[in-house]
N, C-alpha and C positions, 0 to 999 in steps of 0.2 A: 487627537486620538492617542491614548497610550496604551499600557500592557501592564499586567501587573501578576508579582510571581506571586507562587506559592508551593506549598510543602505535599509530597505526597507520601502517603504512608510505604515505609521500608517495605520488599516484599519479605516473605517468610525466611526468617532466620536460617542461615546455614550450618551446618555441624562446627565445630568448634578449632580455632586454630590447629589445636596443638593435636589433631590426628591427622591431620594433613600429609603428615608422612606414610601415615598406615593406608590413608586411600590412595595417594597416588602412587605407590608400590600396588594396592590391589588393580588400580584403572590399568598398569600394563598386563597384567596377566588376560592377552587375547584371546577369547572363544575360537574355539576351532570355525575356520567355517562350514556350513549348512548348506544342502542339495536343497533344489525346489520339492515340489510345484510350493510358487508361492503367492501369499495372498495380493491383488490390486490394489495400488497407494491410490488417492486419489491423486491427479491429474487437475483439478481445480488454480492450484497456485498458479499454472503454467497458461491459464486459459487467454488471460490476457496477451502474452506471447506469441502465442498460437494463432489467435486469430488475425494479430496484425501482419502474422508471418505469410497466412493463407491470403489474406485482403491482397497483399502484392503481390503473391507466387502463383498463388492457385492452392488446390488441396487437392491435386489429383496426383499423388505418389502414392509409395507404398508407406503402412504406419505401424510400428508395433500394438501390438494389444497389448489393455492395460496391466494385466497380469506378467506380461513380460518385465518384470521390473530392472533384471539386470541390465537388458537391453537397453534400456530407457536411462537404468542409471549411467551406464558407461558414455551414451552420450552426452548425459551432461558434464560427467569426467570431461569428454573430449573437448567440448565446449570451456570450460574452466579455463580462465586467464592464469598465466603463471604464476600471477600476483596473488591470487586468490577469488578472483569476481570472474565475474558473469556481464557479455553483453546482451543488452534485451530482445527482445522478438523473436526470437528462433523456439524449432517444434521439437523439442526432445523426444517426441515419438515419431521422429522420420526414419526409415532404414535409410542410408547411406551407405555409399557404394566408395571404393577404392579411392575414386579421384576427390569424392565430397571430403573422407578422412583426411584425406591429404590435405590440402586448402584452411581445414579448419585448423588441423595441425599449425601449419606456416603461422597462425594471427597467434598463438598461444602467448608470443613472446608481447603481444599487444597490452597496454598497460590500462586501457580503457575500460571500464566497469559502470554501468549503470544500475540503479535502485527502480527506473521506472519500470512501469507494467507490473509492480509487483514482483522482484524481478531480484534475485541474490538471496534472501530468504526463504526464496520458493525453492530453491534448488539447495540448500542447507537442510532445510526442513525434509524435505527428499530424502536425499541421499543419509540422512539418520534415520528416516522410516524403514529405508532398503537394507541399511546396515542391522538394523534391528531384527531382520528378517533372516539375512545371510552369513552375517558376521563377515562379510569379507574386508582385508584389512582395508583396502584402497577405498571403500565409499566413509569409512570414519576418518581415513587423512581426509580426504576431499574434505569432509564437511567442515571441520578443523580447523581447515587452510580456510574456507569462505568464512566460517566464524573470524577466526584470528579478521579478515578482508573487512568483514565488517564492523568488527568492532572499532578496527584503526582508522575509518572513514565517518566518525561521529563528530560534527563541529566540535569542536571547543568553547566558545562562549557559551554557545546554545546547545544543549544537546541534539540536535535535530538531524536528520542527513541530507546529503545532498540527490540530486538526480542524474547528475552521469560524473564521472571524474574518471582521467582529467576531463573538463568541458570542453567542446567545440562550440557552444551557443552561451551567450549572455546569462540565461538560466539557469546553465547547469549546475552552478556552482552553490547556488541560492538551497535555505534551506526547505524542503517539499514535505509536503502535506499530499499534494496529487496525488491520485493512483495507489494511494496509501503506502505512500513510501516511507513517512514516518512510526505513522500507526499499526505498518505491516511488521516494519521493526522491534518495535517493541512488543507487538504481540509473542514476536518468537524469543525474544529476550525475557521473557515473564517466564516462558515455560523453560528454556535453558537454564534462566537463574535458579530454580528448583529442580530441575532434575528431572522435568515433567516430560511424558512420552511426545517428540520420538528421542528425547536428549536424555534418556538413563544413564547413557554411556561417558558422559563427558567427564572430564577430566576437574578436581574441585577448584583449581587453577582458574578455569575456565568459566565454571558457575560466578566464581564472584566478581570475572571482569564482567561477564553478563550482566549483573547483579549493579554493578556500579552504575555502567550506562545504562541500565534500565533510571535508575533514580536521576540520573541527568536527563536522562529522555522524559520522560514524565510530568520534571519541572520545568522544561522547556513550555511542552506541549500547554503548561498553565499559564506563563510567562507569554507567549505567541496570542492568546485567545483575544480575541480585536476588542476596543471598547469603544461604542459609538453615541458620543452624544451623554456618556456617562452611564451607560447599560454594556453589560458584556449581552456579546452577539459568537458569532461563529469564527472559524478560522479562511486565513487565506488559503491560497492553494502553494503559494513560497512566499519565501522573506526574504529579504538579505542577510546574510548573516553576519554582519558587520553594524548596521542601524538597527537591525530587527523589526524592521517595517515589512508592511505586504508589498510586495515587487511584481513586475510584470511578468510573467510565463513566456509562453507564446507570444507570436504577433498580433493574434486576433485575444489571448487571455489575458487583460487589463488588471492592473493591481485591484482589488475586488474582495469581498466576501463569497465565500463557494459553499452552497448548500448542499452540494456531495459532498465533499469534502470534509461538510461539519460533520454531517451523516456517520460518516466513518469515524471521523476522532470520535464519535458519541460513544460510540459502537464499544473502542475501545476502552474508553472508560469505564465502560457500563461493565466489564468486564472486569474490570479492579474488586477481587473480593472484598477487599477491606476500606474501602472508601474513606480518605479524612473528608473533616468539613469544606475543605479546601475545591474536591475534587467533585461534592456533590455538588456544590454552589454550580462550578464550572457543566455542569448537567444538566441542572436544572436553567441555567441561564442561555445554555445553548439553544435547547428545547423550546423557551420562550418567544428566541429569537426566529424559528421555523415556522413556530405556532404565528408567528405577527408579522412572516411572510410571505405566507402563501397567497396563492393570487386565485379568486373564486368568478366563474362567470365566461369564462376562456376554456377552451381547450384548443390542443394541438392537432391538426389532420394532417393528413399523407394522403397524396393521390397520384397516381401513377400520369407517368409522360411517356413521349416517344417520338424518334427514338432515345435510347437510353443514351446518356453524355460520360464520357469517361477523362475522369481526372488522374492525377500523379497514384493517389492512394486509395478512390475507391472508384465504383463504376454507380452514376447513379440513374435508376430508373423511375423513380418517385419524385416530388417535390414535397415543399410542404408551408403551410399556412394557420394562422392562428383565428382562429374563426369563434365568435360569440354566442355561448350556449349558460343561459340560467343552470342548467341542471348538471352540469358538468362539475366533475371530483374536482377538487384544489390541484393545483399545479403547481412549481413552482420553478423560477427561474433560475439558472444555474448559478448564474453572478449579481451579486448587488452593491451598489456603491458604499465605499465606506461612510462617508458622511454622512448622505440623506437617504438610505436602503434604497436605494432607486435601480430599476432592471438594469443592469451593464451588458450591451450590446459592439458586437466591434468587427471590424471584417478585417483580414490579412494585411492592411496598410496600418493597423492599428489605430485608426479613427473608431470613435464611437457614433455609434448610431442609434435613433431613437423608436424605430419600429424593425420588426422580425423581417418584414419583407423588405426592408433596406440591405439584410446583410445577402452576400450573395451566393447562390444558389450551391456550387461546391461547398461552404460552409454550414450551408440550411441542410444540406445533408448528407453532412460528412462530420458533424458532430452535433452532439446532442444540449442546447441553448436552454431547453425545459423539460422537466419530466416530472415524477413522483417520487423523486428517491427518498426526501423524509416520510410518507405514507405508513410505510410499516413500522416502521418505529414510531412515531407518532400514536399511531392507532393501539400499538400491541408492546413491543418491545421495551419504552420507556413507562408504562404502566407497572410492568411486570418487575421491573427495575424499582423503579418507587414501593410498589408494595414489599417487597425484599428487602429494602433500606428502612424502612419503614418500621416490620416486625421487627432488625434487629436491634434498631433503636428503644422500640421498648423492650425485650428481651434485655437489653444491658442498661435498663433501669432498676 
């Protein structure tokens, strides 16, 4: 199995060295800030967070509403590591009280930063929506400071990022695809490197360190794409970033192809206005590779138990089984073997296993083994994409 690079097209040209002086003499001249009422950011980014935060707390406090954007942003202020990062899971729409600020104050000095959940760009991306809205100075340092965080956390060989730093687990260090930790990256570095909303504000310093690691990231992301058998297929879910091979996650998530995961780098792609050859290939082959895995004849059921059994991080009241139905949509399974596409299976000992109802019950339903995530895109989104590339290939005959 190997990798093989290639080029992605430059994004859109930036203004020209030599006014560089004139714009960043203009970037300090600060807006006053601005009174409410003001408009709801979406809360999307943080969803992942949130919900992992509820799965072990509960969700029964009090929440800001999403329109309170100040309120929300300050907390991720408070949340923000000195360094510039964000650790993952927590609800930036909790009200907290005296002793919670306190507490989270004390970890500031913590140097630990994760990319998982979606999780450092979601709160960048924020806190310049909210700036954009209030002008207040403190959420454009903030975003600034996690820009700067994240920019200085991009591997080096590879441009890829990591999922927590520093690591506590074997993984962390490895470069992620999961959770779209990569893919989330460079989405917001596309739109920083241009200036795109919610990044009007940034400083041109700043657009073209975006600008750079976007073009490292990019060629990575082509460089990583698996080949099996002499076909490009999908990506892993991490690498090492040292061999640049697929590496193991978890203890139950085996070095593997991950069809969510492709899902999303697709996603990303698909999103490149200007496509080289290079980038459609890598789309086109991905796509193929979803298309000649799905599994037809199967679907997945859930039936209720009781009582209900409670693990570390969820409570479960369901089980679940894979049961033979002709008529049933395509499925597909989350992992498949590098070598021979074959289903990857594995329980917490990180043995694999050859049937669903070998792995065990906390894991049958505490994470998701099969589902539909290529579907829509399949059906609708890579259609829509092709015909797009398409026109403008004869358009630029």
């Amino acid at each position: 199995m190997t990798r093989r690079s290639g080029k992605l097209p430059r994004p859109p040209q930036l203004l020209p060295v030599f006014l560089l002086p004139i714009i960043t003499a203009c970037s300090l001249l600060e807006p006053s800030p601005r009174i409410g009422p003001y408009t709801a950011i979406s809360l999307n980014g943080f969803s992942d967070g949130i919900n992992h935060w509820r799965n072990r707390y509960g969700s029964d406090y009090a929440k800001y509403r999403p329109e309170q954007i100040v309120e929300i942003a300050d907390n991720v202020l408070l949340y923000q590591r000195d360094n510039g990062g964000w650790v993952e899971n927590r609800d930036p729409t909790r009200i907290l009280n005296a002793e919670e600020k306190a507490a989270i104050a004390v970890e500031k000095t913590n140097a630990t930063g994760s990319f998982d959940n979606r999780n450092v760009y979601s709160q960048i991306e924020y806190l310049s929506a909210v700036y954009q809205q209030t002008y207040e100075p403190r959420f454009r340092a903030a975003a600034l400071k996690g820009m700067d965080y994240l920019l200085s956390m991009q591997h080096t060989r590879c441009g890829g990022w990591p999922h927590t730093v520093p690591g506590t687990e074997r993984y962390h260090p490895f470069i992620t695809m999961a959770d779209e930790v990569t893919s989330g990256v460079l989405r917001t570095l596309r739109k920083a490197s241009t200036g795109s909303a919610p990044f009007e504000y940034l400083p041109y310093s700043v657009k073209r360190r975006a600008q750079a690691a976007l073009e490292r990231g990019d060629a990575c992301v082509l460089q990583l794409q698996v080949i099996q058998n002499g076909r490009l297929t999908g990506w892993a879910g991490q690498y090492d970033p040292q061999t640049l091979q697929p590496a193991q996650g978890r203890s139950f998530e085996l070095a593997s192809i991950v069809s969510q995961e492709t899902v999303e780098m697709l996603r990303y792609l698909m999103s490149i206005p200007e496509p080289s050859p290079e980038v459609i290939r890598a789309i086109d082959s991905g796509v193929d590779w979803l298309e000649r895995s799905k599994i037809t004849g199967w679907r997945l059921e859930t039936f209720k138990i009781d009582p209900p059994i409670k693990y570390d991080y969820h409570t479960a009241s369901t089980d679940r089984r894979m049961v033979e139905d002709p008529a049933a949509p395509p499925l597909w399974a989350r992992f498949y073997d590098l070598q021979d596409n074959s289903v990857v299976l594995a329980n917490r000992d990180s043995i694999r296993v050859s049937r669903y109802a070998d792995i065990h019950h906390e894991r049958r339903t505490g994470y998701g083994w099969y589902g539909a995530w290529p579907a829509k895109l399949l059906d609708t989104e890579y259609p829509a994409w092709r015909q797009r590339v398409d026109r403008t290939a004869v358009a630029a005959q």
